[in-house]
C-alpha positions in Angstrom: 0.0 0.0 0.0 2.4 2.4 -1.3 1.4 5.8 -1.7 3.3 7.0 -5.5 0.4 6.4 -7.0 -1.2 3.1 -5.9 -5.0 2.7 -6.6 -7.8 1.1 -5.1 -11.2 0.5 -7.1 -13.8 2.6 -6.1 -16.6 0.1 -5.5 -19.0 1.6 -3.3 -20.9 3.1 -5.9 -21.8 -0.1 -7.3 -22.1 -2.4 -3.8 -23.8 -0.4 -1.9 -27.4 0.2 -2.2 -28.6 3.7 -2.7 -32.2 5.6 -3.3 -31.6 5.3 -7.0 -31.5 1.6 -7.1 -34.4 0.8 -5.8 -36.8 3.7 -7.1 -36.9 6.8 -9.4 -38.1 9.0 -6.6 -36.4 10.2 -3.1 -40.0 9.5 -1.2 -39.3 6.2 -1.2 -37.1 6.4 1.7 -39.7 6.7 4.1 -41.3 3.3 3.2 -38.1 1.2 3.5 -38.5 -1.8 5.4 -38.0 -1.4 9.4 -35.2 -3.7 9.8 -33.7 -3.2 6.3 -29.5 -2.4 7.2 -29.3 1.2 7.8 -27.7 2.7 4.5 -24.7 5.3 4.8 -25.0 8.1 2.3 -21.9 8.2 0.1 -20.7 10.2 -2.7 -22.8 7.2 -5.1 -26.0 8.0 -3.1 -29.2 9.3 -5.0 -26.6 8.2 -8.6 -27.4 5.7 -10.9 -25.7 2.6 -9.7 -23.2 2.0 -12.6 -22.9 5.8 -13.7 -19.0 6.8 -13.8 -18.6 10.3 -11.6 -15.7 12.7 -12.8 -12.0 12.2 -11.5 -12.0 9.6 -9.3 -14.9 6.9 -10.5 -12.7 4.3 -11.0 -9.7 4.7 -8.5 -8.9 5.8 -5.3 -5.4 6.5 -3.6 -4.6 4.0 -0.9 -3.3 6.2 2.3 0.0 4.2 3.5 -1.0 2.5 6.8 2.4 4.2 9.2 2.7 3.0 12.4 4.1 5.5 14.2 1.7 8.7 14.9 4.0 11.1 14.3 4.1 13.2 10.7 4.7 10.9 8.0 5.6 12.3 4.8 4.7 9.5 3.0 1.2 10.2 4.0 1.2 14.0 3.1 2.6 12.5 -0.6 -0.8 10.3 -0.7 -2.7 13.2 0.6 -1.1 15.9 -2.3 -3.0 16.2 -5.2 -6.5 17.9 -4.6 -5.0 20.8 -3.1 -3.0 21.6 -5.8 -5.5 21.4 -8.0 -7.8 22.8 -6.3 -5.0 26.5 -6.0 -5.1 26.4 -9.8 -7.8 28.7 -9.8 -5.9 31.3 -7.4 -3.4 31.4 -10.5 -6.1 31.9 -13.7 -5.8 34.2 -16.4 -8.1 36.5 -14.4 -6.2 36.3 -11.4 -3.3 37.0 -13.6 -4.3 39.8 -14.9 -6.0 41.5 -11.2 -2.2 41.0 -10.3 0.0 43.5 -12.8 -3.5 45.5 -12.6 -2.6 46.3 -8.8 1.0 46.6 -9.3 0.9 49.2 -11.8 -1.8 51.1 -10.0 -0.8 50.7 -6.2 2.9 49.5 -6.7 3.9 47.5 -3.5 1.0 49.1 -1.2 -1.7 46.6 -1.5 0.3 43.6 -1.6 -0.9 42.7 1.8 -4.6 42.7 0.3 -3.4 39.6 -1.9 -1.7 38.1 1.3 -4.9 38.2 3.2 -7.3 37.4 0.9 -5.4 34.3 0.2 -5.6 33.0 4.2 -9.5 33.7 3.9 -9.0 31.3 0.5 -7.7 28.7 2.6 -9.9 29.4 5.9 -12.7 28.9 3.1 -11.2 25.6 1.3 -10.3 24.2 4.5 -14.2 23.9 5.4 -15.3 23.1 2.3 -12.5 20.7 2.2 -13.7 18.9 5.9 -17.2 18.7 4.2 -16.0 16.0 1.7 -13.4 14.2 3.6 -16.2 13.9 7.0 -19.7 13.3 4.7 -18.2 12.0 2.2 -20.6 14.0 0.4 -19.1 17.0 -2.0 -20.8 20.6 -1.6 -23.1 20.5 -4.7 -24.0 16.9 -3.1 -25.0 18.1 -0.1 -26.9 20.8 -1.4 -28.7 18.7 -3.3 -30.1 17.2 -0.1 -30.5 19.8 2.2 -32.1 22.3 0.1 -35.7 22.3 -2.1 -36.1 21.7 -5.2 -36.2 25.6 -6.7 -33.3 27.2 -4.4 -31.1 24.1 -5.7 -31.5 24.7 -9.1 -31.1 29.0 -8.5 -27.6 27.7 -6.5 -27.0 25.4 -9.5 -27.5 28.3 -11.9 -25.5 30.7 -10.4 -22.6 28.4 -9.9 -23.1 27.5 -13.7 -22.6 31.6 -14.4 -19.6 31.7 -12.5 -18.2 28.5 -14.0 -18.9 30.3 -17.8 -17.4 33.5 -16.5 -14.3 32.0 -15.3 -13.8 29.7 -18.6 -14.5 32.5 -20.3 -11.4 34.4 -18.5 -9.4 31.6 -19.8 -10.9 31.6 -23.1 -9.0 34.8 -23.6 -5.8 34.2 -21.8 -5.0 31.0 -23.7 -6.2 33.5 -26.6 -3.7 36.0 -25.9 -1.0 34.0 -25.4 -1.1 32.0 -28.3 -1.4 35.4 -30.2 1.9 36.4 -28.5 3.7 33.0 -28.9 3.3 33.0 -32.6 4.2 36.4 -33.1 0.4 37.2 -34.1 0.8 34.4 -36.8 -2.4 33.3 -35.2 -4.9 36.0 -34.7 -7.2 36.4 -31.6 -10.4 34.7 -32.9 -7.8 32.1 -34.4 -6.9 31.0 -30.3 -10.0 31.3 -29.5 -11.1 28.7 -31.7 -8.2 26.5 -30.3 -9.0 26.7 -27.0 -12.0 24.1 -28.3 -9.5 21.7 -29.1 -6.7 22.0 -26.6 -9.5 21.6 -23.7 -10.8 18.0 -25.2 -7.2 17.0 -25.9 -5.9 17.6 -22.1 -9.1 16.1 -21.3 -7.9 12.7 -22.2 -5.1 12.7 -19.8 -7.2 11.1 -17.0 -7.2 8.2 -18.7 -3.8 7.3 -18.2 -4.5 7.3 -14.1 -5.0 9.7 -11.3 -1.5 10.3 -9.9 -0.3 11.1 -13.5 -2.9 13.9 -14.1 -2.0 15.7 -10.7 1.5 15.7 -11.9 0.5 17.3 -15.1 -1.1 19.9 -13.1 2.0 20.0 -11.0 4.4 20.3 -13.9 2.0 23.2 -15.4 2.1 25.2 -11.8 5.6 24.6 -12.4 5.5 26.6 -15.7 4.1 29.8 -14.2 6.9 29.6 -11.2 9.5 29.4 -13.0 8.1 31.8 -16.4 6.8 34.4 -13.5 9.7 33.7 -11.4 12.1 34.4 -14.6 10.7 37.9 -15.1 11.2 38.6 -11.2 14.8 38.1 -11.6 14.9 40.1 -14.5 13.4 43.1 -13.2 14.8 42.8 -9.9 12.4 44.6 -7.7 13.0 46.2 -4.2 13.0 43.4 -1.8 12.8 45.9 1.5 9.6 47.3 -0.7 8.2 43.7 -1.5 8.1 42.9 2.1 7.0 46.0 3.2 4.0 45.7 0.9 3.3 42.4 1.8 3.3 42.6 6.0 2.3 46.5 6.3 -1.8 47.3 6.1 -1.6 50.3 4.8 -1.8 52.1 1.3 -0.7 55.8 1.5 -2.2 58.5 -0.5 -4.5 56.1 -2.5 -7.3 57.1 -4.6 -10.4 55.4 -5.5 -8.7 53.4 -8.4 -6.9 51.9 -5.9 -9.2 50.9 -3.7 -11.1 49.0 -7.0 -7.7 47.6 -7.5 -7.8 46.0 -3.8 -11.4 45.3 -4.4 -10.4 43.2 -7.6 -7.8 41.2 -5.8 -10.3 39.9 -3.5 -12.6 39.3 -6.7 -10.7 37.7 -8.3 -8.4 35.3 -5.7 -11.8 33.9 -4.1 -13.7 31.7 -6.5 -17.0 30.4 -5.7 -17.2 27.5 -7.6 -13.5 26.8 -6.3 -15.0 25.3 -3.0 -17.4 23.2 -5.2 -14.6 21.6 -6.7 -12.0 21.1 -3.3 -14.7 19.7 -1.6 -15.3 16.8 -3.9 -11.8 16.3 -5.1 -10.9 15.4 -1.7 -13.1 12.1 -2.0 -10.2 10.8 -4.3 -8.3 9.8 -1.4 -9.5 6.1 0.1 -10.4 7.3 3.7 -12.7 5.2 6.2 -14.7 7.4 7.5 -15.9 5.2 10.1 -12.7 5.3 12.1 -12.9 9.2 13.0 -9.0 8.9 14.1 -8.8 8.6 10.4 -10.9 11.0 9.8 -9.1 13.5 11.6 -6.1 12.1 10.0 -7.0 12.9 7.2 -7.9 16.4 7.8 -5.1 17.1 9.1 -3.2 16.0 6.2 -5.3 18.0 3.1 -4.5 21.3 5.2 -1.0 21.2 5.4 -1.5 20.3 1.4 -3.2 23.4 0.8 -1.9 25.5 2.6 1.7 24.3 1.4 -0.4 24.6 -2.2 -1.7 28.1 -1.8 1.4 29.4 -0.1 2.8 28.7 -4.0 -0.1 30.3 -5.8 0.7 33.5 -3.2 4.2 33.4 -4.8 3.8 33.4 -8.0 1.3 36.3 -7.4 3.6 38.2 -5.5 6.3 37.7 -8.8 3.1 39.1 -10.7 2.4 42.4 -8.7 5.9 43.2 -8.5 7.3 42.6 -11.5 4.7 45.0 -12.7 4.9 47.5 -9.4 8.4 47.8 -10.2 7.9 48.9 -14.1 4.8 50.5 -14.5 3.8 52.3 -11.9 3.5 55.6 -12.6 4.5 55.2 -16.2 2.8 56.9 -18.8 1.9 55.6 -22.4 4.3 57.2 -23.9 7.3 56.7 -20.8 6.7 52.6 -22.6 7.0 54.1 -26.3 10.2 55.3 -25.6 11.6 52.0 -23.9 10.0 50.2 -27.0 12.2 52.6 -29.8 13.5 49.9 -32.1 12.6 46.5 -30.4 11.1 44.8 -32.5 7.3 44.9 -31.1 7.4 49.2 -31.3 4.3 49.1 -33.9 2.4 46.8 -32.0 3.4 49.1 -28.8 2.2 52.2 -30.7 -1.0 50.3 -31.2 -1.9 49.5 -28.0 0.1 52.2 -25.4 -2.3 54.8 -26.9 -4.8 57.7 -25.4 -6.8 61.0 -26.5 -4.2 62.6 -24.7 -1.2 63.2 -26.1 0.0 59.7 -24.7 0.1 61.1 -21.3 -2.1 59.3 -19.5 -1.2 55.9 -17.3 -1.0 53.0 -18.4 -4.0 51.2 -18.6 -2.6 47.6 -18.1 -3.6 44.1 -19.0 -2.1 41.0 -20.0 -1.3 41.4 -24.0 0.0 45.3 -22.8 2.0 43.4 -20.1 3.6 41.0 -22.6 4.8 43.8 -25.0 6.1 45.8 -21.6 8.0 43.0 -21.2 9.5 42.8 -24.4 10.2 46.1 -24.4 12.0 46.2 -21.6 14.0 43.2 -20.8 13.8 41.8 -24.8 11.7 39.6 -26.7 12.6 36.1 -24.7 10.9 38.0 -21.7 7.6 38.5 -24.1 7.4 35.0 -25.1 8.5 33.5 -21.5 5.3 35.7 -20.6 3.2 34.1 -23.1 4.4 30.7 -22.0 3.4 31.2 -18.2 0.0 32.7 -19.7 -0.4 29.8 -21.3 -0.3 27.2 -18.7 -2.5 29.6 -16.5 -5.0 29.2 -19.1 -5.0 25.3 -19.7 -4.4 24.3 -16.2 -7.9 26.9 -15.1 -10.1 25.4 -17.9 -9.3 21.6 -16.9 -9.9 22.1 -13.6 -13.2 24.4 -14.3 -14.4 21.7 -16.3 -14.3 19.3 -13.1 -15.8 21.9 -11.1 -18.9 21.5 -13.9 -19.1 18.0 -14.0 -19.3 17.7 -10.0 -21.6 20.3 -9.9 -24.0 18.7 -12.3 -23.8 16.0 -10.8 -24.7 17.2 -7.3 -26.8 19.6 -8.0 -29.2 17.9 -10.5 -28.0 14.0 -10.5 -27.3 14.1 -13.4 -24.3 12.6 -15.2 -23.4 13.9 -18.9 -20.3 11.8 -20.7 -17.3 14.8 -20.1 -17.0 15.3 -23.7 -20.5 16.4 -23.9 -20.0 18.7 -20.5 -16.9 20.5 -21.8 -18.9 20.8 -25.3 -21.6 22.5 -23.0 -19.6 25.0 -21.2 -16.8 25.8 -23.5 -19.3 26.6 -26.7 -21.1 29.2 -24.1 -17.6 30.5 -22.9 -16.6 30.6 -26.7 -19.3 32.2 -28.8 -19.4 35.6 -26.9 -15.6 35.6 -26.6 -15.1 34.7 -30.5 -17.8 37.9 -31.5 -15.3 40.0 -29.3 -11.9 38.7 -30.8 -13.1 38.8 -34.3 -14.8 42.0 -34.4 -13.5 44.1 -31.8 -10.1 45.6 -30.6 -7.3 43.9 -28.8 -8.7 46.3 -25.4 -12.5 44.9 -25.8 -11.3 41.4 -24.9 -8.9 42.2 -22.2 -11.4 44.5 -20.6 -14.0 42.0 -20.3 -12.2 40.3 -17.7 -12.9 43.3 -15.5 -16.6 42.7 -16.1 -16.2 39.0 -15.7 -14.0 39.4 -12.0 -17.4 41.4 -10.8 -20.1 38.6 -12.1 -18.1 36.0 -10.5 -17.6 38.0 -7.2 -21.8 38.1 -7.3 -21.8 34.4 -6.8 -19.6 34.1 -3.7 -22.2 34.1 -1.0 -23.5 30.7 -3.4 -20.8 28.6 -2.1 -19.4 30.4 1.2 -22.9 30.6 2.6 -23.8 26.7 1.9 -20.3 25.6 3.1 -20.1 27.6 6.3 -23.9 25.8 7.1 -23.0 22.5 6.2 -19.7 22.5 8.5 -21.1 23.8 11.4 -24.2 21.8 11.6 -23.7 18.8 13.8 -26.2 16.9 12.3 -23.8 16.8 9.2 -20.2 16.8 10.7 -21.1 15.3 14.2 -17.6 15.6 16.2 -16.1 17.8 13.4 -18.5 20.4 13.6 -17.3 23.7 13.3 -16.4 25.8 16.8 -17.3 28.8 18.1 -14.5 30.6 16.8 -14.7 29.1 13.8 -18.0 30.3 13.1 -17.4 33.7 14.2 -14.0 34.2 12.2 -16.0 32.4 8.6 -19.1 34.0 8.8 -17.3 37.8 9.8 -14.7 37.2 7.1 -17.4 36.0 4.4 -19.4 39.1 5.5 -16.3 41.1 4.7 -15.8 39.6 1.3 -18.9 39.8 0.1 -19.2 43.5 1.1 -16.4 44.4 -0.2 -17.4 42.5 -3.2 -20.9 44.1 -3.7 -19.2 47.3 -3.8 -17.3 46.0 -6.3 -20.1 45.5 -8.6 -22.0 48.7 -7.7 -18.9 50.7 -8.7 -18.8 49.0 -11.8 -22.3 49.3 -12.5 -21.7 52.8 -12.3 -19.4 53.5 -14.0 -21.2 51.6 -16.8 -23.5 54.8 -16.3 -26.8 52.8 -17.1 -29.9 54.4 -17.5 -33.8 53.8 -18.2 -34.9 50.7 -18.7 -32.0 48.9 -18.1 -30.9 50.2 -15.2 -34.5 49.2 -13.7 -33.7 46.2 -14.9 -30.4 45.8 -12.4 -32.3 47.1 -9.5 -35.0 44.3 -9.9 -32.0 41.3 -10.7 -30.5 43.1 -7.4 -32.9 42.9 -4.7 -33.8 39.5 -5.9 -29.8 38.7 -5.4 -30.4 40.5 -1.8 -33.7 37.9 -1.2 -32.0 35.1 -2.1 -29.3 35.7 -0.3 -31.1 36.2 3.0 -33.5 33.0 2.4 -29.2 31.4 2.3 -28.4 32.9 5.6 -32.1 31.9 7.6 -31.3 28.5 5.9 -27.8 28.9 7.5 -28.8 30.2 11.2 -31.1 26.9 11.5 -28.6 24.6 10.4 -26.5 26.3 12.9 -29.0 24.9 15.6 -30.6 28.0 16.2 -33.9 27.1 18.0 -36.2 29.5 16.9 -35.3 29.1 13.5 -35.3 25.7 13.7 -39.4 25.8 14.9 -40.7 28.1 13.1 -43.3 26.8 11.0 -42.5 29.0 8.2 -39.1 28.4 7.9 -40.0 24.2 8.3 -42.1 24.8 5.7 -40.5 26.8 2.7 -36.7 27.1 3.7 -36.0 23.7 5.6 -35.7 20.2 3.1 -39.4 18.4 4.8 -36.6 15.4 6.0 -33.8 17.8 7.7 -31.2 16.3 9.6 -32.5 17.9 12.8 -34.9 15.0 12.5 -32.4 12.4 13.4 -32.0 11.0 16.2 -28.5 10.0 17.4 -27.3 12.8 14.6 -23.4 12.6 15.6 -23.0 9.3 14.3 -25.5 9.4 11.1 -22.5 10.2 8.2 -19.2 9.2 9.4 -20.6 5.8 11.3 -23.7 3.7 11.7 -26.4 4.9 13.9 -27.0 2.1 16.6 -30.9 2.9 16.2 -31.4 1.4 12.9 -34.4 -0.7 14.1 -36.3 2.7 15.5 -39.2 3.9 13.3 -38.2 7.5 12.3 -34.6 6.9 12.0 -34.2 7.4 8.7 -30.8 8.2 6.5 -29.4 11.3 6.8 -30.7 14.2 4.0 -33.0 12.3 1.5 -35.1 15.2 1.1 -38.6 15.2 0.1 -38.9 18.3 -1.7 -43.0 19.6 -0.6 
């Protein structure tokens, strides 16, 4: 029972009997026999017996059996893998781009914003990463239990918007780089069109085992450190500024631009569909959850992984913002024309460093601008070195959004599409806007519609940090890992933050879309609906916190509350991780299976 990369078949989808197999309908649970063994809800319940779930349906990774109780290492190597994944979407095209957006707006000042916002990442992942490893249930799973019918399918929907939104940030970065690689051989709508292929091809990696697809997604992390990493050297930054940047709360003399910038970073680091995908990738690892020693055990284990993996992600940010703190801050249009005087990629700098004024204003940065700074600066290896870490920041975001889809489908509406037909799905939405803007716009169109992309997905945070932060500290659900005091205090007053922060994101952009008429009725109305929903999330939350009064309210019971809640359940500590001694009682029943009114 090694742990480089040995397997063990995942069978309890097919041995084990779940609601599916015996009926079409969830109500059946109620009628099952008295004495009939009590069933333990797994990632196959409420799924066709034989269907074949994303990532991990036909393997598992055996977790080395130590002796000693000390750290092993040779555990943490069978527990790495999901985490790493899972920070891939810290280091996206979008997130790429947020990055030399701060640092040539802010310089070093709001470096500190990125540090933060990527502990409340992990504070985040960390619960939604318990949820999988305890239940053995992933978020969209879960959901799919413990709320009705019409608020799953609104959560399902706006995690589907921010799934497009982020694939759609790809989209263009793979786009972009493939325009700088081959020195614009291949135009814009020309990568676009690519991306379709690439995706599919990539795809077929997990057939050749999961231990070999995490290392491709290590090897491509690997890209951006060492392409990022390059063009740190190069432009040699200010350590004593870099640090004082990072550790120092404070931005002096900043203007509202700024503060967007800061607002961005926050936007664009914490994904919502992100905690989707950690929760369930975590279920590749072959953990009893009966023994909660190994439970804990494991646990422990996936946070030092993520952690360990964001701690990367945070690097090759920080090589990001200060690569482009360092050269463009405070540079004008025409301060880059004059570095860019007989390189090689001047007319394409005249094209794009460009204003009504006289070339005077800032720099309005983005990623293809950031490539030909580059160039410019430190020669045309630096451009293409660019393009290459752009590159795998593209590929590496639309696999793993692609599993993100396929779990949530899967959770959310049991249903299980063959992945071809799933990437096909996603990727044609992501494309056919994105393809109308490469082909019949400008260069600045495309690059500017990741701005308007960061503040759709920021909209559809509270969708999985609301859900996660219930499910975790309900003890119904997690029994002896149930969340603590201060853990609920520090999520729920950090999500508060972040979703504040990122509303006001959104407004500003809203505004400064200056809407009018109809249309700007129209984004009232979409956003006191957002508000509604998002409270009917948080009195869902409060009662699966174990408020009383929520809990017995009738209205709540009856149009918030799933008609078979786990407050129902008698013995509730031991219903997912164990079996409840109480089988033979008449309203035990198994946890979550929901009879929607």
């Amino acid at each position: 029972m090694a742990s480089n990369g040995t397997f063990s078949k995942n069978t309890e989808q097919n041995d084990e009997p779940t609601a599916s197999s015996s009926t079409n309908s969830p109500r059946s649970s109620t009628s099952r026999p008295q004495h009939q063994p009590f069933v333990i809800p797994n990632e196959g319940t409420y799924l066709k017996p034989a269907a074949k779930q994303a990532y991990f349906s036909d393997e598992k990774v055996l977790i080395p059996q130590a002796d000693q109780t000390s750290f092993s290492f040779r555990k943490l190597w069978a527990f790495t893998g999901p985490g790493f994944l899972m920070s891939i979407a810290y280091l996206d095209p979008g997130n790429i781009e947020s990055d030399l957006q701060s640092g040539a707006a802010a310089k070093y000042q709001i470096l500190w914003v990125l540090l933060w916002a990527t502990v409340l990442g992990l504070l985040m992942q960390r619960l939604a990463a318990r949820l999988g490893v305890v239940t053995g249930l992933h978020l969209a799973e879960m959901c799919y239990r413990q709320y009705r019918r019409f608020p799953r399918v609104i959560l399902w929907i706006m995690i589907e918007i921010a799934i497009i939104g982020s694939d759609m940030q790809e989209v263009i970065g793979t786009a972009i780089a493939i325009y700088l690689l081959s020195n614009k051989i291949v135009p814009l709508w020309g990568g676009v069109l690519i991306t379709i292929v690439d995706t599919f091809t990539f795809l077929f990696l997990d057939k050749y085992g999961l231990r070999k697809l995490e290392f491709f997604f290590g090897l491509l992390i690997s890209i951006m450190a060492i392409t990022f990493g390059y063009e740190y050297i190069v432009s040699a930054p200010s350590q004593v500024e870099v640090l004082e940047g990072m550790f120092v709360p404070w931005c002096k003399d900043c203007n509202e631009n700024v503060l967007l910038q800061a607002v961005g970073i926050v936007g664009a680091v914490i994904m919502p569909h992100n905690l989707y995908l950690h929760s369930a990738l975590v279920k590749s690892r072959d953990i009893d959850r009966r023994q909660p020693k190994k439970v804990s055990e494991a646990n422990f284990y996936f946070f030092i992984e993520a952690s360990v993996a964001l701690f990367v992600s945070l690097i090759i940010n920080l090589f990001v913002v200060a690569v482009f703190a360092h050269g463009m801050y405070g540079k004008t249009n025409q301060d880059v024309l004059d570095v860019c005087v007989n390189k090689t990629m001047y007319d394409d700098a005249k094209a794009s460093f460009t204003d009504a004024h006289n070339n005077t204003d800032l720099i309005d940065a983005d990623i293809y601008k950031g490539g030909l700074f580059l160039g410019c600066t430190f020669g045309a290896m630096a451009m293409y070195i660019w393009g290459v870490g752009i590159l795998a920041a593209g590929q590496s975001s639309t696999m793993t959004g692609t599993y993100a889809g396929q779990f949530s489908m899967e959770g959310f509406l049991n249903l299980q599409w063959p992945r071809w037909r799933r990437v096909l799905f996603t990727r044609l939405i992501a494309i056919i806007p994105t393809f109308c803007l490469a082909f019949f716009t400008r260069m600045e169109d495309l690059t500017h519609l990741n701005d308007i992309l960061n503040a759709v997905m920021s909209l559809q945070l509270p969708f999985a940090a609301i859900p996660t932060i219930a499910f975790t500290s309900c003890v119904a659900i997690m029994g002896e890992f149930v969340n603590g005091v201060t853990n609920k205090v520090i999520s729920i007053l950090l999500t508060i933050v972040v979703i504040t922060v990122n509303i006001y994101f959104v407004v500003v952009q809203v505004e400064t879309a200056a809407l009018e008429g109809g249309l700007l009725g129209l984004v009232c109305i979409v956003g006191v609906l957002y508000l509604l929903f998002n409270l009917y999330l948080v009195i869902h939350m409060i009662a699966f916190m174990g408020n009383q009064r929520f809990m017995n309210n009738r209205w709540i019971q009856r149009f918030v509350l799933p008609s078979q809640n786990s407050f129902a359940i008698k013995n509730a500590n031991s219903s997912y991780a164990r079996i409840s001694p109480n089988v033979d009682q008449e309203n035990d029943v198994p946890f979550g299976e929901e009879e929607d009114a």
